[in-house]
C-alpha positions as CSV (number, residue, x, y, z in Angstrom):
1,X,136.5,176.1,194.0
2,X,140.0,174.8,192.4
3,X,140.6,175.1,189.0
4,X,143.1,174.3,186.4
5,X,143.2,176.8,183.4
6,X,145.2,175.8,180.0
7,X,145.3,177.9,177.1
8,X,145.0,175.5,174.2
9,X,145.6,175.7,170.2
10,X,142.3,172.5,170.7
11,X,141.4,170.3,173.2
12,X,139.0,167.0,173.5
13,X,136.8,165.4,175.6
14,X,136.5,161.8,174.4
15,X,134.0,159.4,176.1
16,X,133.3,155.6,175.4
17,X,135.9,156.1,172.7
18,X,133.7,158.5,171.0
19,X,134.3,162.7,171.2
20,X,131.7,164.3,173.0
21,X,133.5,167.6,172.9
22,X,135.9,169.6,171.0
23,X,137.4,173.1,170.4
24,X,140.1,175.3,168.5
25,X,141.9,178.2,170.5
26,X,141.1,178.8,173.4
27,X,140.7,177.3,177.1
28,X,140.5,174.0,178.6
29,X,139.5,174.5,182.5
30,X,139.3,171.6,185.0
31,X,136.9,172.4,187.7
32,X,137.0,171.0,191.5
33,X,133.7,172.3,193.9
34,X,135.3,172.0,197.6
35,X,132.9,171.1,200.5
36,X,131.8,174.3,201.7
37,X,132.0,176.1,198.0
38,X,128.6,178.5,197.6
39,X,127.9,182.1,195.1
40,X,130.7,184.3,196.3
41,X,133.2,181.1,194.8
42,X,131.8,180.2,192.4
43,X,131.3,184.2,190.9
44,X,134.9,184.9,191.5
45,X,135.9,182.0,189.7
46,X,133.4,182.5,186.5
47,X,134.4,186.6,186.6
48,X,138.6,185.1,186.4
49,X,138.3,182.3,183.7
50,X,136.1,184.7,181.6
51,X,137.9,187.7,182.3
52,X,141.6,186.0,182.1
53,X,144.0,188.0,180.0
54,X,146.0,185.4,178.8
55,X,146.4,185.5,175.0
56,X,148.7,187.5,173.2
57,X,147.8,190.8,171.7
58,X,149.3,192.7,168.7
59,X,153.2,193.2,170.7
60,X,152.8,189.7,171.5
61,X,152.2,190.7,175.6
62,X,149.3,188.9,177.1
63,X,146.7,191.1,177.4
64,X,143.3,189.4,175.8
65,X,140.8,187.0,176.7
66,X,139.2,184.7,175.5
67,X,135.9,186.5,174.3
68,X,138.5,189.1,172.9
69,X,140.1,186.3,170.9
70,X,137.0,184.9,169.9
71,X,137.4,181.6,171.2
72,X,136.0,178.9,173.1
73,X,136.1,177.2,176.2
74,X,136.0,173.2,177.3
75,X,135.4,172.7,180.5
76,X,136.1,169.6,182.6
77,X,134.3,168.8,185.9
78,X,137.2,167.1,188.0
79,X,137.0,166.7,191.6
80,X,140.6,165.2,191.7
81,X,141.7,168.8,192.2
82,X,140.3,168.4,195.7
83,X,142.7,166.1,196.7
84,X,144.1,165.6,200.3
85,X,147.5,164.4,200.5
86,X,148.8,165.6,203.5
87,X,149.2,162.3,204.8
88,X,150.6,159.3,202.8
89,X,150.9,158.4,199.6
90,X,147.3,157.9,198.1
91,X,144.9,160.7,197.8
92,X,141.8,161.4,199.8
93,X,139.0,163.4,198.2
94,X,137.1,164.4,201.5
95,X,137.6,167.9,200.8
96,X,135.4,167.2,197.5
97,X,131.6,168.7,197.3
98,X,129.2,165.4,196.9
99,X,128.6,164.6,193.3
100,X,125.1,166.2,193.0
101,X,126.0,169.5,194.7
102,X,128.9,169.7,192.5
103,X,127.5,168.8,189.6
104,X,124.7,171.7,190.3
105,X,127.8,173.9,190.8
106,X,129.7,172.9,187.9
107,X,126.2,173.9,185.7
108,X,126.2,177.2,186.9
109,X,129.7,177.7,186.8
110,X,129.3,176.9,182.7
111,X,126.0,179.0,182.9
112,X,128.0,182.1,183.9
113,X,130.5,181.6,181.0
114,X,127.7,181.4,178.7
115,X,126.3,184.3,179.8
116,X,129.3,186.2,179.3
117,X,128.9,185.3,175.4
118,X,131.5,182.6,175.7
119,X,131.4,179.8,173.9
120,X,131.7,176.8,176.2
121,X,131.2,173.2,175.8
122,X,131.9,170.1,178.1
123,X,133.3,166.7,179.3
124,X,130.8,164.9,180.7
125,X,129.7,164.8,184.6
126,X,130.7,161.7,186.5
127,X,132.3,160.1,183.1
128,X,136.0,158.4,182.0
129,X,136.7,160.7,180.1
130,X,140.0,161.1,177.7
131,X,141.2,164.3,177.6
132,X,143.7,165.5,174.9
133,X,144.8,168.8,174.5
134,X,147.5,171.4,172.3
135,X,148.7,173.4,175.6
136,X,149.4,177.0,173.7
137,X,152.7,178.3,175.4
138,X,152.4,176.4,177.6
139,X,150.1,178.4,179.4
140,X,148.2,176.6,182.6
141,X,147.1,178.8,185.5
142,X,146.0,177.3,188.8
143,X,142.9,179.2,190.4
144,X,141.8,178.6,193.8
145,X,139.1,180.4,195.8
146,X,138.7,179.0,198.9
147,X,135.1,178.5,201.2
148,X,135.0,181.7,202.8
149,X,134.2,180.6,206.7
């Protein structure tokens, strides 16, 4: 799994020129499931964005999470993360799980944030979505957890 972590001030999902989802402080994360992704990725990578310590405490050091901060998180399903560019110019998404395994993925992956009391809410799976977002720093993290083989 590949992901994309922002720490945001808000952040919007916009679909069909309408907002499907929205938050304050807290996280936007872009999601990729890889070919090959299964449990032991897709745990690591709910345990890290949960458990990130990436928002200032009271010496200004970052040292809380989210859930400390009481905020929320958006998160994006993209499989453009999974890009191959290793040849040429234009991308190839090979590397990219097929859209109803990912989507399955991407569920639980939300699931698992939710379960740690986060607040989480969502672009929508397969969509054009607009995304607009306050980075908060800036702040982005890049997370990747490779298939084990």
């Amino acid at each position: 799994m590949k992901g994309l972590v922002q720490r945001v001030s808000r952040a919007q999902v916009d679909v069909g020129g309408e907002t499907i989802a929205r938050i304050d402080r807290g996280l936007l994360v872009f999601v990729a499931v890889v070919r090959g992704d299964g449990e032991p990725e897709l745990e690591r990578m709910v345990r890290k964005v949960g458990g990130l310590r990436i928002f200032p405490d009271e010496q200004g050091r970052m040292n809380r999470s989210v859930k400390e901060i009481g905020g929320e998180i958006l998160a994006v399903s993209q499989f453009t993360l999974a890009a191959e560019l290793s040849r040429g110019y234009r991308p190839s998404f090979g590397p990219a799980e097929e859209p109803e395994q990912a989507e399955k993925m991407f569920d639980r992956f939300v699931a698992g944030l939710r379960g740690m009391d986060i607040p989480v809410f969502c672009g929508e799976f397969g969509a054009d979505m607009q995304v607009g977002l306050t980075n908060d720093g800036p702040v982005t993290i890049w997370l990747d957890y490779p298939p084990k083989k």
